[in-house]
DOVEXZA-132601 format. One line per 5 residues: for each residue x, y, z of N, C-alpha, C. Coordinates in pm, whole numbers, plus 50000, padded with zeros to 5 digits. Example, Ala and Ser with C-alpha at 12.3 -4.5 7.8 and 13.67 -1.06 7.14 Angstrom:
# residues 2
51319/49431/50780/51230/49550/50780/51320/49670/50780; 51285/49775/50708/51367/49894/50714/51290/50003/50787
//
This chain:
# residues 405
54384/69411/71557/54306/69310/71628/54166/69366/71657; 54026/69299/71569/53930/69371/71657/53867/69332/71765; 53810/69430/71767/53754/69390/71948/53580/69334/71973; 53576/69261/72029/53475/69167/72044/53352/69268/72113; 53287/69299/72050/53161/69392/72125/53057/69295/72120
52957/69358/72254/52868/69293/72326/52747/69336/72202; 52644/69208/72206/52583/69245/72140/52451/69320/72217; 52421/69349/72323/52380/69368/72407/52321/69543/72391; 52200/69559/72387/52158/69704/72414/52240/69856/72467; 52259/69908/72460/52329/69998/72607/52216/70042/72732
52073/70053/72685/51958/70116/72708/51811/69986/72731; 51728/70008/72810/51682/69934/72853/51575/69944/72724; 51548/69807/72650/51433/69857/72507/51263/69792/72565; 51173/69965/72541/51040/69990/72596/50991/69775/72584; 51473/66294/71636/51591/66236/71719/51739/66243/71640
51812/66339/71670/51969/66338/71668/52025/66288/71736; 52133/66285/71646/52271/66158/71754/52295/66239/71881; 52355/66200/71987/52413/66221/72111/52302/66265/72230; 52192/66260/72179/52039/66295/72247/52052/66226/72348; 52002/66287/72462/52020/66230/72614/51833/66179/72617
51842/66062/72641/51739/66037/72681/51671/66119/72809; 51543/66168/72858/51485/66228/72953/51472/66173/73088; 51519/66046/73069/51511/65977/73212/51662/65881/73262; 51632/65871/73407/51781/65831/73415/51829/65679/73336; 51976/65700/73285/51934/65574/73235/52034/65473/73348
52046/65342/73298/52140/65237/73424/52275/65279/73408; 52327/65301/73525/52471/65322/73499/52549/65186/73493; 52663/65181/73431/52733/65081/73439/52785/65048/73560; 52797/64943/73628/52813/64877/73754/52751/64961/73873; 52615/65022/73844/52563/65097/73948/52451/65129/73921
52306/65663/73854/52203/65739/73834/52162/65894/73798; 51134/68786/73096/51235/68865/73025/51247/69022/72964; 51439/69313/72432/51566/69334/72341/51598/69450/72196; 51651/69463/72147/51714/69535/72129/51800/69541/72014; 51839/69656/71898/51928/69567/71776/52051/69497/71851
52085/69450/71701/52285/69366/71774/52281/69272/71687; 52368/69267/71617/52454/69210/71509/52567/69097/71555; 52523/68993/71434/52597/68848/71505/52719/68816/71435; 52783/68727/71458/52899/68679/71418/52879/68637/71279; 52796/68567/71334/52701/68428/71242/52568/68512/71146
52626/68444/71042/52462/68510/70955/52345/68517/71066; 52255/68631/71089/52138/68637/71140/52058/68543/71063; 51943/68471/71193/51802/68447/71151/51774/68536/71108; 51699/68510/70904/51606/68613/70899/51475/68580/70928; 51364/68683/70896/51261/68709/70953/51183/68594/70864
51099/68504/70897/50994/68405/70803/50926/68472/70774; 50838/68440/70669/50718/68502/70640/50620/68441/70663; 50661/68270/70647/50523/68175/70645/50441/68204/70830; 50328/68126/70799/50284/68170/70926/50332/68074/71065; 50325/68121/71157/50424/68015/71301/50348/67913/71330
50345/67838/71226/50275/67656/71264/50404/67657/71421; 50473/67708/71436/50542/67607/71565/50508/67590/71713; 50550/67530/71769/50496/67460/71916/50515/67516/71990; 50478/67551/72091/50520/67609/72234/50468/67549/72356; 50563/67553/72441/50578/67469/72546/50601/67586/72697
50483/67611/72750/50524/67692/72817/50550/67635/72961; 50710/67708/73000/50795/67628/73055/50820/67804/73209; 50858/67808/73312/50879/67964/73392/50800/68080/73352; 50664/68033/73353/50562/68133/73293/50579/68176/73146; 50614/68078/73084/50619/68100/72881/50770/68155/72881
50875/68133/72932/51012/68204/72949/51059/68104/72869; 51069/67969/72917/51145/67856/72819/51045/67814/72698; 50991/67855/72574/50935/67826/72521/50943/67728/72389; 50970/67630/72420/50980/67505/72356/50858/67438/72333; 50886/67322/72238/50742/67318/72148/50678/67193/72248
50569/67138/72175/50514/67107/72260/50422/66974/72135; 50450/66970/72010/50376/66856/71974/50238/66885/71897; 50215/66988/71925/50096/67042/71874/50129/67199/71816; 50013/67270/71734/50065/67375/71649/49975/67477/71718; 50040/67596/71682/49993/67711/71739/49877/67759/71686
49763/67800/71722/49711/67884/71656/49745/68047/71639; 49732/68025/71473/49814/68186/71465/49922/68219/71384; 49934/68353/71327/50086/68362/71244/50135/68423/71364; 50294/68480/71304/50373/68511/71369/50343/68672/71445; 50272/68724/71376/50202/68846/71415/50104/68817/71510
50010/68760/71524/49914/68732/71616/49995/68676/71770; 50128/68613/71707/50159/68604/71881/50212/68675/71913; 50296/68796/71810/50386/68875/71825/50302/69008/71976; 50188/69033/71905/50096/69070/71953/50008/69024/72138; 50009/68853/72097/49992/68851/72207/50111/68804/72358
50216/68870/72292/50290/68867/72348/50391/68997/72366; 50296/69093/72330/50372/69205/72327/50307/69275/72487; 50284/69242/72566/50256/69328/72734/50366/69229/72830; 50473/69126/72733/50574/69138/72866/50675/69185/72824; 50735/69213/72935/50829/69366/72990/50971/69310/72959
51008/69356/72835/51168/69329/72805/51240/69440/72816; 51357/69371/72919/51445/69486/72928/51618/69429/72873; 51722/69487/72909/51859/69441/72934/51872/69396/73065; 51856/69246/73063/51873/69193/73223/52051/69142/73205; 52119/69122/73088/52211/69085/73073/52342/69180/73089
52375/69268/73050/52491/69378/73030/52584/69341/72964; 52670/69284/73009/52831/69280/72918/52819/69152/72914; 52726/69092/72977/52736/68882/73026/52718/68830/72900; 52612/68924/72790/52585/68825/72640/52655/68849/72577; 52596/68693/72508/52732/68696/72392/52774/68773/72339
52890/68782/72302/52978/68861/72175/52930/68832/72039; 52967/68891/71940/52923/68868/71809/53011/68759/71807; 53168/68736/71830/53214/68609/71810/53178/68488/71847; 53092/68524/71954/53014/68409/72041/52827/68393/71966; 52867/68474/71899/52748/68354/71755/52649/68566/71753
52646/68621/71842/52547/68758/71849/52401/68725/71884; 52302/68788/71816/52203/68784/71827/52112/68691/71736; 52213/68623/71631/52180/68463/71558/52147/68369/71665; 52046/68285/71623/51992/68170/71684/52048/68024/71614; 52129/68086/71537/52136/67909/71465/52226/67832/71542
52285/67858/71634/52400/67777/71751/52333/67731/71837; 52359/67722/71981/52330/67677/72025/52290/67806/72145; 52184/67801/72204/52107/67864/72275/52130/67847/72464; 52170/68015/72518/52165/67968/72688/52093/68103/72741; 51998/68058/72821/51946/68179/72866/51958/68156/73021
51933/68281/73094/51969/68281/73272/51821/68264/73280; 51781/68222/73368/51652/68227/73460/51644/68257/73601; 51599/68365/73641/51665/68394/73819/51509/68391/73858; 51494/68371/73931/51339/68352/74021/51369/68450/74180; 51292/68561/74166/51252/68641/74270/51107/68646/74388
51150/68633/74493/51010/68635/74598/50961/68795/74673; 50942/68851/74543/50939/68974/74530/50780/69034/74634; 50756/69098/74733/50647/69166/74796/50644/69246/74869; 50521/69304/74823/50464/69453/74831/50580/69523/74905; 50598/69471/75069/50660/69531/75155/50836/69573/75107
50849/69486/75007/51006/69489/74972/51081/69605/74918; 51181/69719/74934/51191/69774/74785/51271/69693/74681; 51228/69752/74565/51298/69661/74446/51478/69654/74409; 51489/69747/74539/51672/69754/74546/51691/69653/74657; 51639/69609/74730/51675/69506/74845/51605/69324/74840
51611/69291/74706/51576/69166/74651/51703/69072/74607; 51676/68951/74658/51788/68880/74609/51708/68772/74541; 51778/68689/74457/51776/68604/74401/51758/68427/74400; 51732/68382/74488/51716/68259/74536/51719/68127/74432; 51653/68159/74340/51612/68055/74217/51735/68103/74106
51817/68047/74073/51957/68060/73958/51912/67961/73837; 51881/67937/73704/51878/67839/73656/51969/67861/73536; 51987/67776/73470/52027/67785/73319/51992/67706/73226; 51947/67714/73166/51836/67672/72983/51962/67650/72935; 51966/67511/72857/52088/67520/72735/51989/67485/72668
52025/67487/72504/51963/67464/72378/52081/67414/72322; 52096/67243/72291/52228/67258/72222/52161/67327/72028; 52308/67318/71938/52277/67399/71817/52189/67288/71773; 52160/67178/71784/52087/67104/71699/51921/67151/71782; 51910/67224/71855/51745/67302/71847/51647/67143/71879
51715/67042/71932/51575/66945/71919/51615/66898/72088; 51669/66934/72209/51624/66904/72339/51681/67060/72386; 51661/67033/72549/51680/67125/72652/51721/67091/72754; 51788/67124/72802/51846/67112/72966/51787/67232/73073; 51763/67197/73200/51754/67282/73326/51917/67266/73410
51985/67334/73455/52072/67367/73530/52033/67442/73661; 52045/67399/73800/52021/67483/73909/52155/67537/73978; 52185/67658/73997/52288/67672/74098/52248/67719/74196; 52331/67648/74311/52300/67660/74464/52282/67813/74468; 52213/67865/74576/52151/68039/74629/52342/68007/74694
52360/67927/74791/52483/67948/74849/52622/67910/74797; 52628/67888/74687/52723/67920/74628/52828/67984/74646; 52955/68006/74665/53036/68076/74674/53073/68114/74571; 53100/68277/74532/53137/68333/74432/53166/68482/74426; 53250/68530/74325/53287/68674/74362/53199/68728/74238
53215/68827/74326/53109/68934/74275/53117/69077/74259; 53170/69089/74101/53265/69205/74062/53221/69294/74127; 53330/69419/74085/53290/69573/74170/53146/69630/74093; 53061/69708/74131/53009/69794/74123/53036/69942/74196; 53053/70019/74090/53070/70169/74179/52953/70240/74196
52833/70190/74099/52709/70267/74110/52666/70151/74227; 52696/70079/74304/52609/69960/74366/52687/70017/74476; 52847/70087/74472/52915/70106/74620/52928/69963/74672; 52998/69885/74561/53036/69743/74565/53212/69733/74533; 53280/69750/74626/53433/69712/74584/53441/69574/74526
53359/69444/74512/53418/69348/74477/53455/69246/74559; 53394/69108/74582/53485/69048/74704/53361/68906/74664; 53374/68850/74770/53340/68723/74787/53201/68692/74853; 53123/68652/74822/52955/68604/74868/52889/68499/74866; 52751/68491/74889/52674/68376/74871/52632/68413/74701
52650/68328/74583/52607/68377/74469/52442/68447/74483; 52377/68450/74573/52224/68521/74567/52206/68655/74536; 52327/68663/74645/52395/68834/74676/52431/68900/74589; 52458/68886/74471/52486/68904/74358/52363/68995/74264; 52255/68919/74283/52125/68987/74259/52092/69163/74277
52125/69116/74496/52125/69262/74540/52195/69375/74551; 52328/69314/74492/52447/69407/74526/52397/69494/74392; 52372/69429/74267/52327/69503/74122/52219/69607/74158; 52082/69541/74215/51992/69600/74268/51980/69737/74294; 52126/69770/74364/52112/69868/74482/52159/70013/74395
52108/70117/74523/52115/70286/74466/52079/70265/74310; 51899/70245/74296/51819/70268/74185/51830/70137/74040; 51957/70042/74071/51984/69951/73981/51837/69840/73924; 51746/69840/74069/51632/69762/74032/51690/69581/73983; 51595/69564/73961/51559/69392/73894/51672/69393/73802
51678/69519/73642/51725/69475/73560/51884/69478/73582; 51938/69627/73679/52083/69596/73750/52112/69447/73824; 51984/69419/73891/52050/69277/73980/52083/69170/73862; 51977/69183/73761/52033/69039/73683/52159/69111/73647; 52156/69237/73589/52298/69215/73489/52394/69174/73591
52450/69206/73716/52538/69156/73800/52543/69003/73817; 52449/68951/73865/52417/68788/73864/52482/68725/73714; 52407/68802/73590/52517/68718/73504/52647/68727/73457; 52686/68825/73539/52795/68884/73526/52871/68800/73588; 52819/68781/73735/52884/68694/73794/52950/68499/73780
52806/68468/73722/52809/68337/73675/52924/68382/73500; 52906/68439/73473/53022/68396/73362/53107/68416/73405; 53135/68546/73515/53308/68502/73584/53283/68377/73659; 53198/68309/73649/53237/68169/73744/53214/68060/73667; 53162/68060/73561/53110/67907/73481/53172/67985/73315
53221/68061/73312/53263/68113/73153/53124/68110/73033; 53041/68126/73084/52919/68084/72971/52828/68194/72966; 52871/68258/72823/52774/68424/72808/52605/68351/72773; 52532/68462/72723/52421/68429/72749/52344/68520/72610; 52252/68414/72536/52160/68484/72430/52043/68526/72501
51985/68512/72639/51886/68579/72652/51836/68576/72830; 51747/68625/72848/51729/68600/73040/51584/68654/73080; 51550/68624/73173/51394/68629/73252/51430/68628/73397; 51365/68728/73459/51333/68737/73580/51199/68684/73590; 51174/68575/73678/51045/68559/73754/50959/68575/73875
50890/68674/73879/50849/68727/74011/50746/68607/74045; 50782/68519/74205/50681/68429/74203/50598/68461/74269; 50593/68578/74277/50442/68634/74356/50352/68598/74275; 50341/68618/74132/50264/68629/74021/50269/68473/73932; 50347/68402/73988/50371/68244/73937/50229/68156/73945
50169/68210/74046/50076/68115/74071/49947/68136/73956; 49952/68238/73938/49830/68294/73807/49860/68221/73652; 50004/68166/73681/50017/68135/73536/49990/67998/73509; 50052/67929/73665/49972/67780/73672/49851/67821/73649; 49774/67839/73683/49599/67855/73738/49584/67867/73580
49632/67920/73483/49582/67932/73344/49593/67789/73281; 49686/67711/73310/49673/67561/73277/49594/67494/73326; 49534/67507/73486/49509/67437/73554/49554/67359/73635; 49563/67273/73672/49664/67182/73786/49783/67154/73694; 49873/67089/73812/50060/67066/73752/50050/66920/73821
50063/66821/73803/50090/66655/73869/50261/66664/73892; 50205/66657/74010/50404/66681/74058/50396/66559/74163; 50514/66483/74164/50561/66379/74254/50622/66431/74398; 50570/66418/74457/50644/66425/74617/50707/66339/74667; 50877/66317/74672/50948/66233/74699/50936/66209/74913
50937/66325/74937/50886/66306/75133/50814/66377/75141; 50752/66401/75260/50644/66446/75346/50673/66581/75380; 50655/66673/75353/50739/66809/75353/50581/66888/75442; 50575/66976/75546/50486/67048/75583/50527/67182/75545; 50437/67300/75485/50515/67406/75463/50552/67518/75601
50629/67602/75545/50684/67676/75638/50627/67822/75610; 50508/67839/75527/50488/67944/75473/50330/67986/75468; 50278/67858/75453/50111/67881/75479/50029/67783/75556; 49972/67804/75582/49846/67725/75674/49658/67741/75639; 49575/67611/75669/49449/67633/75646/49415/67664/75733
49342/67779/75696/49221/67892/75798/49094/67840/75740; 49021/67762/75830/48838/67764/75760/48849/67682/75610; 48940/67623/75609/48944/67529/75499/49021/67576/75388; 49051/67735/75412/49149/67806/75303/49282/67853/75316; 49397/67788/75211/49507/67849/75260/49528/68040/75232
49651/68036/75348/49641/68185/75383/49781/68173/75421; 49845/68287/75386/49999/68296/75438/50001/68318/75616; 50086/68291/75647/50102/68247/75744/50080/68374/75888; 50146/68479/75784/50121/68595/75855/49961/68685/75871; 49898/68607/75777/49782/68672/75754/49708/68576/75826
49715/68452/75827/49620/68356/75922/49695/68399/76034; 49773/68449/76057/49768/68440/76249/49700/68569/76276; 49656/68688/76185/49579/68791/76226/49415/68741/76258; 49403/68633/76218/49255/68601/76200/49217/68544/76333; 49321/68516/76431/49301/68496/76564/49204/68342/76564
49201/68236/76408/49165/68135/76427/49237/68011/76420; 49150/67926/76470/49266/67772/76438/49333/67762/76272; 49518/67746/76309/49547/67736/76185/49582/67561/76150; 49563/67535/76086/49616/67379/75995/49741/67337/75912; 49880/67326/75955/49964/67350/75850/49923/67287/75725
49977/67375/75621/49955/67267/75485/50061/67178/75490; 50000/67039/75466/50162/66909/75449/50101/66823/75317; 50244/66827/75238/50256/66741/75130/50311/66628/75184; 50192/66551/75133/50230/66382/75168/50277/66328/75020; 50389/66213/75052/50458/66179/74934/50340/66069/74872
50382/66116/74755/50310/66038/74658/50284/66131/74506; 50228/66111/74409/50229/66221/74276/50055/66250/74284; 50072/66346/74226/49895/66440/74269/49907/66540/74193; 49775/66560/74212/49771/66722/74127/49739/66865/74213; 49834/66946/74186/49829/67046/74242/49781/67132/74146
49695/67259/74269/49643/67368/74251/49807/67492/74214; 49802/67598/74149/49873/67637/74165/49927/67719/74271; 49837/67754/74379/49930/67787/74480/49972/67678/74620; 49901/67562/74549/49998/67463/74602/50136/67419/74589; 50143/67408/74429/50271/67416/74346/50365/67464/74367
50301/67643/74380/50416/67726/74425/50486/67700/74531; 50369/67694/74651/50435/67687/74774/50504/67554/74812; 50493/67460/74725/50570/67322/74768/50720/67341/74667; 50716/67393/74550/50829/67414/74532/50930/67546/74595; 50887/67619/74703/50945/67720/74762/50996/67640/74935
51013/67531/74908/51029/67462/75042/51158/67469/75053; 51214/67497/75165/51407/67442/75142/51436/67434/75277; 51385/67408/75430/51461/67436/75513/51428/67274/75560; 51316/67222/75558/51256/67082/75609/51333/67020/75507; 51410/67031/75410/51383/66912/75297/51536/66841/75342
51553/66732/75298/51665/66603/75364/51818/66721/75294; 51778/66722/75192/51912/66795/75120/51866/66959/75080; 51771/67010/75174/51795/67147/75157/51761/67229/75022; 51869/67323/74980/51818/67360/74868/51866/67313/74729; 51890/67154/74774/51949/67088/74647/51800/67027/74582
51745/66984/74734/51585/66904/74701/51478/67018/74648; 51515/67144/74666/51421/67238/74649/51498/67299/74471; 51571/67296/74433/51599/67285/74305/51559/67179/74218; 51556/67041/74270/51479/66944/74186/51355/66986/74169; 51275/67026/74288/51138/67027/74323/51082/67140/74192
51223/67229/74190/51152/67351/74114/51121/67332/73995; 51244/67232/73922/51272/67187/73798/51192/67104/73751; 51123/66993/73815/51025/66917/73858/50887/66994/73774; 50888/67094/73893/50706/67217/73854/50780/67276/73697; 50845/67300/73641/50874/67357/73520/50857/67242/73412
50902/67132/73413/50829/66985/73341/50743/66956/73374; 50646/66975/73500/50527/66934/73451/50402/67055/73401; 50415/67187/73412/50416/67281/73340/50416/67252/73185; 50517/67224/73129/50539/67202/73003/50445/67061/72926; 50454/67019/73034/50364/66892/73022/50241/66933/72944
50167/66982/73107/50035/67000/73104/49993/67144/73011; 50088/67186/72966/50009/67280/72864/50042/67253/72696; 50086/67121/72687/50098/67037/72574/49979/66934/72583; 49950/66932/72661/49862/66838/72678/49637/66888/72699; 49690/66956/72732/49505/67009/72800/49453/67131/72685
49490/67162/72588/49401/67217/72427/49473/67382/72452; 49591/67384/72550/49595/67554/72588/49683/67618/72473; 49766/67543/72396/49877/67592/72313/49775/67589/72164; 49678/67526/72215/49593/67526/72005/49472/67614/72036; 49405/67635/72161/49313/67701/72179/49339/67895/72206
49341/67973/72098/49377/68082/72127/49349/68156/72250; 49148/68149/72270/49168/68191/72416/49254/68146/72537; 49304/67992/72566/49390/67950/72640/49511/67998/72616; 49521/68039/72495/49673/68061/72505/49686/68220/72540; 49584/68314/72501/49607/68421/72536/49579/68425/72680
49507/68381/72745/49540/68406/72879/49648/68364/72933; 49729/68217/72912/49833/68227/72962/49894/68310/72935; 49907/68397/72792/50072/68465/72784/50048/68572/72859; 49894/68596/72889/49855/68721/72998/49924/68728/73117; 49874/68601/73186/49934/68590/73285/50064/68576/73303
50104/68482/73211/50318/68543/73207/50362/68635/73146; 50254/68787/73133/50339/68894/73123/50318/68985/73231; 50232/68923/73355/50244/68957/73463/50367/68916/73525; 50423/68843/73525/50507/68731/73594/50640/68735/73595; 50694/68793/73488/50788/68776/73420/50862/68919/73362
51004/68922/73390/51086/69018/73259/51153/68965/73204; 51143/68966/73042/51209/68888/72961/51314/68976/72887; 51428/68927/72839/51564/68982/72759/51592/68859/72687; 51508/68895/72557/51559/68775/72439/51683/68840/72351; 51770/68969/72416/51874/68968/72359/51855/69002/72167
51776/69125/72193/51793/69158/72008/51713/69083/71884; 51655/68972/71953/51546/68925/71894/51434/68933/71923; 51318/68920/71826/51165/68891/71874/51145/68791/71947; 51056/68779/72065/50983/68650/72102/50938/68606/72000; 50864/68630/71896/50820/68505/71816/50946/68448/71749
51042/68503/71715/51163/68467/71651/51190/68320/71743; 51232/68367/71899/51292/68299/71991/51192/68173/71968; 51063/68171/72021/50959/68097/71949/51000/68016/71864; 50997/68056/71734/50998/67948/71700/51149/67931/71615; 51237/67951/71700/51371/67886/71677/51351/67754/71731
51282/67707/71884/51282/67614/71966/51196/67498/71920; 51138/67531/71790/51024/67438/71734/51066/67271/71753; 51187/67261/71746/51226/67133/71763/51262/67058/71898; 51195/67128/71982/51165/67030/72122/51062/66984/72173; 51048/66884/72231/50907/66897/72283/50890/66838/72466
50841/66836/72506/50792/66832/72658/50877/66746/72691; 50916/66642/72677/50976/66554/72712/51117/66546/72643; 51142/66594/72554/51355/66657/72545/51359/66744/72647; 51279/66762/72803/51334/66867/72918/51408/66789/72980; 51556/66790/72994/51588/66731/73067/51672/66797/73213
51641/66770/73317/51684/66815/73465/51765/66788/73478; 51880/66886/73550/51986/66833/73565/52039/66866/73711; 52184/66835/73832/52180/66835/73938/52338/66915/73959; 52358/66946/74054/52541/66997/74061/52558/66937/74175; 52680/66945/74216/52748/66842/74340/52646/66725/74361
52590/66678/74282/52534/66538/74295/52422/66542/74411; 52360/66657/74415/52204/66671/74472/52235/66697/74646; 52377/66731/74642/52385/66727/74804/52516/66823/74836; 52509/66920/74952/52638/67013/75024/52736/67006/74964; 52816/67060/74905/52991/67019/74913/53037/67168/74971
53107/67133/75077/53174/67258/75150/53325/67277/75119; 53400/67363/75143/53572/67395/75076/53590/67397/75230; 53736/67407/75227/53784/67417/75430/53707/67502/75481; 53667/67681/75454/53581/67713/75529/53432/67698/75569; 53411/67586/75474/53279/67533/75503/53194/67591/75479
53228/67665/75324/53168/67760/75206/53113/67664/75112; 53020/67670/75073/52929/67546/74976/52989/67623/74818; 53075/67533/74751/53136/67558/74641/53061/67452/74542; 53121/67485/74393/53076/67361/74302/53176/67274/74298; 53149/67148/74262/53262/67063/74267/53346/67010/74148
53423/66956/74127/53521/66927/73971/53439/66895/73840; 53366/66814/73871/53220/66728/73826/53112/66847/73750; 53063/66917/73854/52965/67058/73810/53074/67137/73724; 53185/67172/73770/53242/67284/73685/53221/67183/73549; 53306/67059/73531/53299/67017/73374/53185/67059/73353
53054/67031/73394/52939/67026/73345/52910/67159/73303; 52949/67262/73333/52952/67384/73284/53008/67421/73187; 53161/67336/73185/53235/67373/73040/53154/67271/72974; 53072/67204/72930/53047/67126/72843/52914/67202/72771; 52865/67300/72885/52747/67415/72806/52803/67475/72726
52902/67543/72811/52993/67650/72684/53046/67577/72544; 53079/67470/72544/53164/67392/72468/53016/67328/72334; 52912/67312/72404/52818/67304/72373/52828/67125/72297; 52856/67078/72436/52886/66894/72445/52824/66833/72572; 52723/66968/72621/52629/66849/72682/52574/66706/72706
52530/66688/72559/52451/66555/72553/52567/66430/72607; 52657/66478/72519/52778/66347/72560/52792/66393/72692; 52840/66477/72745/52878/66503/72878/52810/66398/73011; 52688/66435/72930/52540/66345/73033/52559/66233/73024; 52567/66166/72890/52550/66039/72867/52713/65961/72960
52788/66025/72921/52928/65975/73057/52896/65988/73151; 52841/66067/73213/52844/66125/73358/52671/66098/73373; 52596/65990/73441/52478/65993/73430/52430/66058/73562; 52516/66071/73659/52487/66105/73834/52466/66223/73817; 52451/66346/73723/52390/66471/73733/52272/66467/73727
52210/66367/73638/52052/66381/73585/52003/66407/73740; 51894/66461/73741/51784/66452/73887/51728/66359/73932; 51687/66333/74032/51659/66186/74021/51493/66198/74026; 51410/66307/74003/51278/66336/74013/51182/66307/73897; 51097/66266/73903/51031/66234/73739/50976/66354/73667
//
């Protein structure tokens, strides 16, 4: 019998049928590698040059196309995309060679964890707040966003280098337990996806950490994001000093009148450290951090939007500064392939195949101890990633979509 090896590093390296439409539709009577060898014949390498699209989606992490062509061969982006920081954020969590390897021709899932990583922090005492999951079904022409709750209930294997026996948590915790005694960023993810496949069964071709300290530089390279504000949210994090926002801790040193910042509902265009800070909201919002997962998913489509749209994906200088700025931003693990590979595997999506998606139906579900679990509903929705039957999944079940534009 052989044995299923990870394709995974050991060492950290220096319109189709069943298509879910993007918006909700009527319900019936009712809304960041490394070698590694695949199962599956490998993508080989193209030669022609990368006419394909990119759609930059978590600081260029989800890179799906976008409608328009790149300027550039595959070398020129290879290049300008060679200053972000790939490590093994995955460990034992990616796929197996039986589970397709380091081939792209299946169907595609990468982790996305979002960190509020600063100065004052060390990099062993960070947790994880932002959980997402990217599907790609194998037909390469849409995308899904997946959010899982920070409070989640979930176990969270042993670590002996973490001085982790194993036991039960908020899934965030998961991040830091990896983190700890020297594990860093790339220990916390591998634990986190470690964890979500002991809880959702779904390995992983690739993963990104996003530090959103550095998020806001990558908006600012697009320029504004038009995001919808469903309520009136004031933040909890910054305020105007003299007409300029300032974190909160730093305007109260200034010993002057502060102004909270408040998002009034309605759709607008945000600056990017408006963006940021309105999608980092979760304690004011009606449903908490269910509304603050739309909100996030929300800024990642219109992201994708607006850099399909404003000359940044055809204009080389635009594009090299963005990938600048998301190789500040970002650690990427494309799992044994090139970014340009990953690139332009995704050629067949574009801004609008993003589709958002919700778990427990955008609101709490607690178990008797009044532990926020997933519910019957979310788990299918999980086996239907693995199973890689999304689209139908959606199209039955329309109450996952988000309800955000």
């Amino acid at each position: 019998m052989s044995v299923q090896t990870s394709r995974r590093p050991h060492s950290p390296a220096p319109g189709s049928p069943g298509r879910v439409p993007p918006v909700i539709p009527t319900q019936p009577g009712s809304g960041g590698g490394g070698p590694g060898g695949g199962g599956k014949k490998k993508r080989t390498k193209r030669k022609d040059p990368l006419w394909a699209k990119l759609t930059l989606v978590l600081g260029a992490v989800l890179m799906v196309t976008s409608g328009v062509a790149i300027v550039g061969s595959k070398a020129v982006i290879g290049q300008a995309t060679s200053n972000i920081a790939q490590r093994n954020l995955l460990g034992d969590a990616g796929k197996t060679d039986a589970e397709g390897g380091a081939s792209l021709e299946g169907p595609i899932d990468m982790l996305l964890l979002g960190v509020d990583a600063r100065a004052r922090w060390s990099a062993d005492d960070v947790r994880s707040d932002s959980i997402i999951i990217l599907h790609i079904p194998a037909s390469h022409d849409q995308a899904y966003l997946i959010s899982i709750p920070r409070d989640t209930e979930a176990h969270i294997p042993a670590s002996e280098k973490a001085g982790w026996k194993g036991g039960t948590d908020k899934i965030n915790a998961a991040f830091q337990v990896g983190a700890r005694n020297g594990g860093g960023w790339e220990g916390g993810a591998q634990m986190m996806a470690k964890t979500i496949k002991g809880m959702t069964g779904i390995s992983f071709d690739g993963a990104a950490i996003i530090n959103f300290g550095g998020f806001k530089n990558v908006i600012d390279a697009i320029g504004t994001v038009r995001i919808c504000v469903t309520e009136e949210v004031s933040s909890l994090h910054m305020s105007m000093v003299d007409g300029k926002p300032m974190w909160n801790a730093d305007a109260k040193k200034t010993g002057k009148t502060m102004k909270p910042v408040t998002y009034k509902k309605g759709c607008q265009e945000m600056e990017g450290w408006q963006a940021l800070d309105y999608s980092r909201q979760r304690k004011t919002l009606r449903n908490g951090d269910y509304d603050r997962q739309q909100n996030q998913q929300q800024l990642i489509k219109a992201m994708a939007k607006k850099a399909s749209q404003n000359g940044t994906l055809s204009n080389p200088l635009k594009l090299n500064a963005l990938i600048k700025a998301a190789g500040k931003a970002f650690v990427l693990d494309t799992g044994g392939t090139s970014v340009e590979n990953f690139i332009f595997t995704m050629k067949g999506v574009t801004g609008n195949d993003l589709v958002t998606l919700r778990t427990n139906g955008g609101t709490f579900n607690g178990n008797g101890n009044n532990r926020e679990v997933l519910n019957q509903l979310s788990m299918e929705m999980f086996q239907a990633v693995k199973d890689d039957k999304l689209a139908e999944f959606v199209v039955n079940n329309p109450s996952v979509l988000s309800t955000r534009k």
